[in-house]
C-alpha positions in Angstrom: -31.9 -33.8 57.5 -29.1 -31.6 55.3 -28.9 -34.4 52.7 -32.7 -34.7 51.9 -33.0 -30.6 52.7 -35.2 -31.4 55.7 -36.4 -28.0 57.9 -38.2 -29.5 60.8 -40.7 -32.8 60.7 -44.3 -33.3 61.6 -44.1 -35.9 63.6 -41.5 -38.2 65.3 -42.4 -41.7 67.0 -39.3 -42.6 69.4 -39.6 -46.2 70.4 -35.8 -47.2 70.9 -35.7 -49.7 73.5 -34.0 -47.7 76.7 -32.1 -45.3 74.4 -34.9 -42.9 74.2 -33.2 -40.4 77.3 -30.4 -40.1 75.0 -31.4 -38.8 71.6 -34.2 -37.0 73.7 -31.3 -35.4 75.7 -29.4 -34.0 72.6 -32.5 -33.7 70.3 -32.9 -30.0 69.1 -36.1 -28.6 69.4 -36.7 -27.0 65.9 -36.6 -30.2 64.0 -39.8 -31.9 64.9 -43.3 -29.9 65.7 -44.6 -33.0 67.8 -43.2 -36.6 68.6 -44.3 -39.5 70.8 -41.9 -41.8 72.8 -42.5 -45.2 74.4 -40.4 -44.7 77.6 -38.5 -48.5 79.4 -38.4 -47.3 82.3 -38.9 -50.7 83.3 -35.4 -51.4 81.9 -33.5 -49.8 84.1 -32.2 -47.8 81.7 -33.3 -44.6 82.7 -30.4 -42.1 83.7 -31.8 -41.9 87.0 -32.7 -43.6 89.9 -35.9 -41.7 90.5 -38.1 -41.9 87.7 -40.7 -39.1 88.4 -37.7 -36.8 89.2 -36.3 -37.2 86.3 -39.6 -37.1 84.2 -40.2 -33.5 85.8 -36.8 -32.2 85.3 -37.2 -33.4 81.4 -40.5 -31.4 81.2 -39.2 -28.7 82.8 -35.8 -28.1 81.6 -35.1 -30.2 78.4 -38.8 -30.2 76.7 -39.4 -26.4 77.3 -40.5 -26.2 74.0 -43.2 -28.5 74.2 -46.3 -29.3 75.9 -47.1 -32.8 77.8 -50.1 -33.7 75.4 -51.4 -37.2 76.4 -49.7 -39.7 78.9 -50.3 -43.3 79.5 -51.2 -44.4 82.8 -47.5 -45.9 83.2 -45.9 -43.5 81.1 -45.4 -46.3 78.3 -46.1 -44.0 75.7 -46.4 -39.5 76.0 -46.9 -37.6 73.0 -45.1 -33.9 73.4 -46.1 -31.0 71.0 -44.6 -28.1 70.3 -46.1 -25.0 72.0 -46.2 -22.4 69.2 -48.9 -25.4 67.2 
């Protein structure tokens, strides 16, 4: 983002096979307004055993910056977006 003098972004789409806790983990809050990710949970990936927990704990503690828009049925796919929008 330095190189290209990039502020923030509109909009992220995260689909990164399993490695999507990760970046979402570490990824600061003031460089994207909304993004969607494509969770595996189904890969066993996930940094926990139980699933919802963690899901919760993301929304609640990482994501506190954002808003659960829209979820799929099996959380495939959520789009989050920034509160302040």
């Amino acid at each position: 983002m330095l190189k290209y003098n990039i502020n923030e972004f509109e909009f992220i789409k995260i689909d990164i096979e399993g490695s999507e806790y990760n970046l979402i983990e570490n990824l600061p809050s003031n460089c994207v307004k909304q993004f969607s990710v494509e969770f595996h949970d189904f890969l066993g990936l996930n940094p926990s055993d139980n699933v919802e927990e963690y899901h919760q704990n993301l929304t609640n503690n990482i994501l506190t910056d954002f808003n659960k828009e829209f979820e799929t049925k099996d959380r495939d796919d959520v789009l989050y977006i920034k509160k302040e929008l």
